[in-house]
C-alpha positions in Angstrom: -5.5 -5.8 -10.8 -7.8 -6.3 -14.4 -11.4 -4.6 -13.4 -13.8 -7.0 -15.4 -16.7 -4.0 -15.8 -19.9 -5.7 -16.0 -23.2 -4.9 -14.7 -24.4 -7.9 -12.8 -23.4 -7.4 -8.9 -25.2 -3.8 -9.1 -25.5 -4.3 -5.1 -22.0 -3.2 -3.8 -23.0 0.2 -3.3 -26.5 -0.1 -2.0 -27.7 0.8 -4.7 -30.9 -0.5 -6.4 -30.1 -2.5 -8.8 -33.1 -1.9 -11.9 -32.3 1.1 -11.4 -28.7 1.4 -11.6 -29.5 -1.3 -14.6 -31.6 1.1 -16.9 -28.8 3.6 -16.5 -26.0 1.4 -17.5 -28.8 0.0 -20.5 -29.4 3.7 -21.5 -25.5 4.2 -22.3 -24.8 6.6 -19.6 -21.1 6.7 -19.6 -20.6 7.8 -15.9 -19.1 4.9 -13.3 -22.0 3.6 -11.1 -21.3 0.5 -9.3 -19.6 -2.7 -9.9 -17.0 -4.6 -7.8 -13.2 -5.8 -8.5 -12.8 -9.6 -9.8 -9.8 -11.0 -9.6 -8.3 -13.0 -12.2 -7.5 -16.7 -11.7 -3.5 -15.7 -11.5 -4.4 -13.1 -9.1 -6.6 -15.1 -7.0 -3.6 -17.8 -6.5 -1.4 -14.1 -5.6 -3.5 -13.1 -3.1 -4.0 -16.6 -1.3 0.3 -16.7 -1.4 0.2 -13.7 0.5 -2.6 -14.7 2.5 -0.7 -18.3 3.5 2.1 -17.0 4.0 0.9 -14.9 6.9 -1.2 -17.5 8.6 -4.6 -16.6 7.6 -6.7 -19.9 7.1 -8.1 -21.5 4.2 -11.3 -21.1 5.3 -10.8 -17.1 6.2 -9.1 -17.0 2.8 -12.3 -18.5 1.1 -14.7 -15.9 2.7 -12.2 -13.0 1.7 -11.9 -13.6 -2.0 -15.7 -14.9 -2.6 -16.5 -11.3 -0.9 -14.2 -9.5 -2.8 -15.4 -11.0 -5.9 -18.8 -9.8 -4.9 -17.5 -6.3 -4.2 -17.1 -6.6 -0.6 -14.1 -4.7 0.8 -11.7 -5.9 3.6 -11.7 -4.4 6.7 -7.6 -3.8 5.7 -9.1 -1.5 2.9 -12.1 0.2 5.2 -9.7 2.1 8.0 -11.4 -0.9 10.6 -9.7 -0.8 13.9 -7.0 -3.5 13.8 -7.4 -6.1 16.1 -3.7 -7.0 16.4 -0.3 -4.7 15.5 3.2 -6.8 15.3 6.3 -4.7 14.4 9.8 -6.5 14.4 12.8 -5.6 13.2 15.1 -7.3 11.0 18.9 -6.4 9.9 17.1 -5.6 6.3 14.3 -3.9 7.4 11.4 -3.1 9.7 8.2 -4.6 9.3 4.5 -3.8 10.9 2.0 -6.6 10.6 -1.9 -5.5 10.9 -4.6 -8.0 11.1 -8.4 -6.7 11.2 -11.5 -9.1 12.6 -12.4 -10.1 9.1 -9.2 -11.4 9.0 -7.6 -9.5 6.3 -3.9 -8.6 6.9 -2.0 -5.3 5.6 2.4 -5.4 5.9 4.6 -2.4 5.7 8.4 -2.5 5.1 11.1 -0.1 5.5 14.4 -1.5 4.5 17.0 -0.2 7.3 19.8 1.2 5.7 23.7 -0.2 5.9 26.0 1.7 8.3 28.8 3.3 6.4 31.3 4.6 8.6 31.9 8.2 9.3 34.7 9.3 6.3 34.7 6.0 4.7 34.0 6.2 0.8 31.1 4.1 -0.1 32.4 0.8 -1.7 30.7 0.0 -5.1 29.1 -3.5 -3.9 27.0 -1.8 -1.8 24.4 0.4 -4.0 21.0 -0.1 -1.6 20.2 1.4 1.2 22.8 3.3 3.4 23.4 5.4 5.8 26.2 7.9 6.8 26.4 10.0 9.9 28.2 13.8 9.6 28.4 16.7 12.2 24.9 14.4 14.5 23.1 14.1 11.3 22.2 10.8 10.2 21.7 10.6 6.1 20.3 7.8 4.8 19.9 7.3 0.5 17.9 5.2 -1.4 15.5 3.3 0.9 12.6 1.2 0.4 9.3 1.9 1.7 6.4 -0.7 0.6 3.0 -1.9 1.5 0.5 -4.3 1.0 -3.2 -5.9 1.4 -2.6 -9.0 -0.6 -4.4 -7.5 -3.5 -3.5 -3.8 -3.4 0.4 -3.2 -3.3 2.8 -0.2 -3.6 6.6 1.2 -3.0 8.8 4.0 -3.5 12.4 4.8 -2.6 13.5 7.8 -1.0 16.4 9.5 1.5 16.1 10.8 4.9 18.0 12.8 7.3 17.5 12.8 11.2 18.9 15.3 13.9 18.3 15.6 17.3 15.7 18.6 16.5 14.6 17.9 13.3 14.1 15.8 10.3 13.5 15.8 6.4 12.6 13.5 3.5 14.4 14.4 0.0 15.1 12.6 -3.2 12.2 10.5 -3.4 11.0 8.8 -6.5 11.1 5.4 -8.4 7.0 4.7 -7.3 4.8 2.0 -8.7 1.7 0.3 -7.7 2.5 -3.0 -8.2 -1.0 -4.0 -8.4 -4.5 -3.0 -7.4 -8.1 -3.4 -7.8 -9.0 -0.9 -10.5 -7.4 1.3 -12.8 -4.5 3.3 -11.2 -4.6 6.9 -12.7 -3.4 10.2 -11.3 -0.1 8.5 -9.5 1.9 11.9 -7.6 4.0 12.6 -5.0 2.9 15.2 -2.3 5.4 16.4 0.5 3.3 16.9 3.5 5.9 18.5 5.9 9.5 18.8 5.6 9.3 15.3 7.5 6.9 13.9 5.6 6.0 12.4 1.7 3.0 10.6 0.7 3.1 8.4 -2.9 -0.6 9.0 -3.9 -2.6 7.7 -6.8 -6.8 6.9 -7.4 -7.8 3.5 -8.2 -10.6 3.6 -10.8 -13.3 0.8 -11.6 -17.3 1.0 -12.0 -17.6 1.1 -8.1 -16.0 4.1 -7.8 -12.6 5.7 -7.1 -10.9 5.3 -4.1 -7.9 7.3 -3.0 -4.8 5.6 -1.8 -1.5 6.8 -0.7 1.8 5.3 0.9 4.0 7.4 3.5 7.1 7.8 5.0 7.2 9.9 8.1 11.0 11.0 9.3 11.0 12.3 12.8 14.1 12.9 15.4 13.2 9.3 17.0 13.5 7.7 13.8 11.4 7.0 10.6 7.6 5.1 10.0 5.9 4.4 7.2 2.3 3.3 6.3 -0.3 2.9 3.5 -3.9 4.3 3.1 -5.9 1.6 0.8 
Protein backbone atom coordinates (compact mmCIF):
# COMPACT_ATOMS: atom_id res chain seq x y z
CA UNK A 1 0.00 0.00 0.00
CA UNK A 2 1.42 3.91 -1.29
CA UNK A 3 1.93 5.93 2.26
CA UNK A 4 0.93 9.55 1.14
CA UNK A 5 3.38 11.32 4.02
CA UNK A 6 1.85 14.43 4.92
CA UNK A 7 1.54 16.30 7.98
CA UNK A 8 -2.13 17.00 8.48
CA UNK A 9 -3.75 14.08 10.68
CA UNK A 10 -0.77 14.69 13.42
CA UNK A 11 -3.39 13.07 15.96
CA UNK A 12 -2.89 9.19 15.31
CA UNK A 13 -0.41 8.83 17.88
CA UNK A 14 -1.71 11.10 20.61
CA UNK A 15 0.49 13.27 19.98
CA UNK A 16 0.07 17.09 20.08
CA UNK A 17 -0.27 18.18 17.03
CA UNK A 18 1.76 22.06 16.96
CA UNK A 19 4.03 20.38 18.39
CA UNK A 20 4.63 17.47 16.23
CA UNK A 21 3.98 20.33 13.44
CA UNK A 22 7.07 22.60 14.31
CA UNK A 23 9.21 19.52 14.17
CA UNK A 24 8.08 18.34 10.83
CA UNK A 25 8.41 22.56 9.80
CA UNK A 26 12.00 22.57 11.27
CA UNK A 27 13.09 19.65 8.80
CA UNK A 28 13.65 17.06 11.26
CA UNK A 29 14.03 14.04 9.25
CA UNK A 30 13.00 11.40 11.90
CA UNK A 31 9.26 9.57 11.39
CA UNK A 32 6.69 11.15 13.81
CA UNK A 33 3.26 10.53 13.10
CA UNK A 34 0.99 10.26 10.16
CA UNK A 35 -1.55 7.56 9.16
CA UNK A 36 -1.87 5.12 5.91
CA UNK A 37 -4.24 6.45 3.01
CA UNK A 38 -5.36 4.26 0.70
CA UNK A 39 -5.47 5.00 -2.83
CA UNK A 40 -8.72 4.98 -4.74
CA UNK A 41 -7.73 1.38 -6.42
CA UNK A 42 -6.93 0.22 -3.07
CA UNK A 43 -9.89 1.42 -1.41
CA UNK A 44 -12.21 -0.59 -4.11
CA UNK A 45 -9.50 -3.79 -2.97
CA UNK A 46 -10.17 -3.64 0.33
CA UNK A 47 -14.10 -3.23 0.14
CA UNK A 48 -13.80 -6.61 -2.49
CA UNK A 49 -12.35 -8.35 0.24
CA UNK A 50 -14.50 -6.81 2.74
CA UNK A 51 -17.86 -7.95 0.51
CA UNK A 52 -16.91 -10.78 -0.06
CA UNK A 53 -16.82 -11.87 3.59
CA UNK A 54 -20.10 -10.36 4.61
CA UNK A 55 -19.04 -7.34 6.32
CA UNK A 56 -21.64 -4.44 5.61
CA UNK A 57 -21.47 -1.39 3.73
CA UNK A 58 -22.05 0.50 6.45
CA UNK A 59 -19.09 -1.43 8.70
CA UNK A 60 -17.08 -1.01 5.56
CA UNK A 61 -17.63 2.86 5.50
CA UNK A 62 -16.50 3.24 9.19
CA UNK A 63 -13.39 0.98 8.61
CA UNK A 64 -11.86 2.77 5.66
CA UNK A 65 -12.83 6.55 6.82
CA UNK A 66 -10.89 5.39 10.15
CA UNK A 67 -8.10 3.95 8.46
CA UNK A 68 -7.71 6.98 6.35
CA UNK A 69 -7.57 8.93 9.59
CA UNK A 70 -5.00 6.55 10.98
CA UNK A 71 -7.20 4.45 12.96
CA UNK A 72 -6.12 0.77 13.11
CA UNK A 73 -8.48 -2.31 12.94
CA UNK A 74 -8.89 -4.29 15.73
CA UNK A 75 -7.52 -7.26 13.01
CA UNK A 76 -4.20 -5.18 13.14
CA UNK A 77 -4.27 -4.35 17.20
CA UNK A 78 -4.06 -8.28 18.59
CA UNK A 79 -8.09 -7.50 19.85
CA UNK A 80 -9.73 -10.59 21.12
CA UNK A 81 -11.69 -12.02 18.21
CA UNK A 82 -15.14 -12.17 18.67
CA UNK A 83 -15.80 -15.11 16.28
CA UNK A 84 -13.13 -18.02 14.89
CA UNK A 85 -14.53 -20.20 11.71
CA UNK A 86 -11.99 -22.80 10.29
CA UNK A 87 -13.19 -25.18 7.46
CA UNK A 88 -11.55 -27.34 5.37
CA UNK A 89 -11.62 -27.61 1.81
CA UNK A 90 -10.03 -30.38 -0.70
CA UNK A 91 -7.45 -27.25 -1.62
CA UNK A 92 -6.85 -26.03 1.55
CA UNK A 93 -7.69 -25.03 5.13
CA UNK A 94 -8.98 -21.75 5.93
CA UNK A 95 -9.45 -19.81 9.49
CA UNK A 96 -11.79 -16.90 9.40
CA UNK A 97 -11.34 -14.13 12.39
CA UNK A 98 -13.76 -11.37 12.85
CA UNK A 99 -13.02 -8.70 15.73
CA UNK A 100 -15.98 -6.26 17.18
CA UNK A 101 -15.05 -3.43 14.94
CA UNK A 102 -15.82 -5.63 12.39
CA UNK A 103 -12.61 -6.09 10.61
CA UNK A 104 -11.87 -9.61 9.39
CA UNK A 105 -8.33 -11.39 9.00
CA UNK A 106 -8.26 -15.13 6.60
CA UNK A 107 -5.46 -17.55 6.67
CA UNK A 108 -4.92 -20.35 4.10
CA UNK A 109 -2.89 -23.40 3.95
CA UNK A 110 -3.30 -25.22 0.69
CA UNK A 111 -3.51 -29.08 1.73
CA UNK A 112 -1.24 -30.94 -0.33
CA UNK A 113 -2.24 -33.83 -3.08
CA UNK A 114 -1.80 -37.47 -1.92
CA UNK A 115 0.85 -39.15 -3.98
CA UNK A 116 0.86 -42.66 -3.29
CA UNK A 117 3.50 -44.50 -1.48
CA UNK A 118 6.28 -45.50 -4.48
CA UNK A 119 4.47 -43.79 -7.17
CA UNK A 120 6.64 -41.28 -9.18
CA UNK A 121 5.21 -37.91 -9.19
CA UNK A 122 3.44 -37.24 -12.55
CA UNK A 123 4.45 -33.91 -14.20
CA UNK A 124 0.82 -32.27 -14.23
CA UNK A 125 0.88 -32.13 -10.85
CA UNK A 126 3.71 -29.48 -9.72
CA UNK A 127 1.76 -27.77 -6.40
CA UNK A 128 1.42 -28.96 -3.40
CA UNK A 129 1.96 -32.76 -2.51
CA UNK A 130 2.40 -35.04 -0.26
CA UNK A 131 4.24 -38.43 0.02
CA UNK A 132 4.28 -40.76 2.98
CA UNK A 133 7.76 -43.07 3.61
CA UNK A 134 8.72 -45.32 6.59
CA UNK A 135 5.31 -43.10 9.05
CA UNK A 136 6.60 -39.90 7.79
CA UNK A 137 4.48 -37.72 6.01
CA UNK A 138 6.49 -35.13 3.45
CA UNK A 139 4.76 -32.58 2.04
CA UNK A 140 6.65 -29.95 -0.79
CA UNK A 141 5.82 -26.78 -2.00
CA UNK A 142 2.77 -25.49 0.10
CA UNK A 143 1.06 -22.33 0.30
CA UNK A 144 0.74 -20.48 3.44
CA UNK A 145 -1.14 -16.91 3.12
CA UNK A 146 -2.78 -14.26 5.07
CA UNK A 147 -4.79 -11.34 5.05
CA UNK A 148 -6.61 -8.09 6.67
CA UNK A 149 -7.98 -6.68 3.50
CA UNK A 150 -5.33 -4.15 3.27
CA UNK A 151 -2.27 -5.91 4.65
CA UNK A 152 -1.50 -9.36 2.80
CA UNK A 153 1.38 -11.95 2.66
CA UNK A 154 2.49 -15.68 1.59
CA UNK A 155 5.29 -17.94 1.31
CA UNK A 156 5.73 -21.54 0.24
CA UNK A 157 7.43 -24.14 2.15
CA UNK A 158 7.67 -28.19 2.93
CA UNK A 159 6.93 -30.02 6.00
CA UNK A 160 7.40 -33.32 7.48
CA UNK A 161 5.22 -34.91 10.30
CA UNK A 162 5.91 -38.14 12.44
CA UNK A 163 4.19 -39.53 15.21
CA UNK A 164 7.00 -37.75 17.67
CA UNK A 165 8.09 -34.99 15.78
CA UNK A 166 7.93 -32.50 13.12
CA UNK A 167 10.05 -30.02 10.88
CA UNK A 168 9.59 -27.21 8.36
CA UNK A 169 12.44 -27.03 5.47
CA UNK A 170 12.77 -25.54 2.12
CA UNK A 171 10.87 -22.45 2.63
CA UNK A 172 11.10 -19.44 0.40
CA UNK A 173 9.29 -17.64 -2.51
CA UNK A 174 7.81 -14.71 0.25
CA UNK A 175 6.14 -11.51 -0.77
CA UNK A 176 3.98 -9.07 0.85
CA UNK A 177 1.54 -8.53 -1.57
CA UNK A 178 0.52 -5.31 -0.22
CA UNK A 179 0.58 -3.24 2.97
CA UNK A 180 0.16 -0.03 4.60
CA UNK A 181 3.62 1.47 4.57
CA UNK A 182 6.90 0.78 3.22
CA UNK A 183 7.89 -2.99 3.57
CA UNK A 184 11.67 -3.10 4.38
CA UNK A 185 13.75 -5.64 6.26
CA UNK A 186 11.62 -8.80 4.66
CA UNK A 187 13.52 -12.34 6.41
CA UNK A 188 12.87 -15.48 7.26
CA UNK A 189 13.51 -16.75 10.95
CA UNK A 190 13.13 -20.57 11.96
CA UNK A 191 11.70 -20.49 15.37
CA UNK A 192 11.99 -24.28 16.28
CA UNK A 193 12.64 -27.12 14.13
CA UNK A 194 8.73 -27.06 13.78
CA UNK A 195 8.36 -23.75 13.21
CA UNK A 196 9.21 -20.63 10.49
CA UNK A 197 8.02 -17.11 10.66
CA UNK A 198 8.16 -14.72 7.12
CA UNK A 199 8.96 -11.36 8.89
CA UNK A 200 9.29 -7.97 7.54
CA UNK A 201 8.60 -4.00 9.10
CA UNK A 202 6.13 -1.80 7.52
CA UNK A 203 7.38 1.69 7.46
CA UNK A 204 5.35 5.11 7.15
CA UNK A 205 5.42 8.47 9.27
CA UNK A 206 3.33 6.65 12.05
CA UNK A 207 5.76 4.42 12.78
CA UNK A 208 7.00 0.95 12.04
CA UNK A 209 5.18 -1.87 12.89
CA UNK A 210 6.44 -5.44 12.88
CA UNK A 211 4.60 -8.18 11.02
CA UNK A 212 5.29 -11.80 10.49
CA UNK A 213 3.40 -14.84 8.92
CA UNK A 214 3.87 -18.53 10.29
CA UNK A 215 3.62 -22.00 9.74
CA UNK A 216 3.70 -24.18 12.82
CA UNK A 217 4.24 -28.22 11.93
CA UNK A 218 3.41 -30.38 14.86
CA UNK A 219 2.74 -34.36 15.03
CA UNK A 220 -1.25 -33.55 14.85
CA UNK A 221 -0.76 -31.73 11.87
CA UNK A 222 0.24 -28.16 10.58
CA UNK A 223 -1.31 -24.22 11.46
CA UNK A 224 -0.47 -21.23 10.22
CA UNK A 225 -1.23 -17.50 11.21
CA UNK A 226 -0.13 -13.81 10.65
CA UNK A 227 0.93 -11.06 13.12
CA UNK A 228 -0.26 -7.56 11.43
Amino acid sequence: MRVRRTAKRLKLLGLASAAVLTILVAGATTAVASEPVLTEDEVVQVREFFTQWDVPVATQDVLLDGLQEGELWDAYTGATPVRVVTESTAALNRTVTRYADGSVSVNEVEVPTLIPDGAILPRAISGCTQQTNAGVKYATNCRVYHTTGATSAEFYASYSIWSTGASVSNWGKARVLYDLGNVVNARFEQTSAGEIKYKWDSQSLAGTYARNLRLTATPSGVTSGGSY
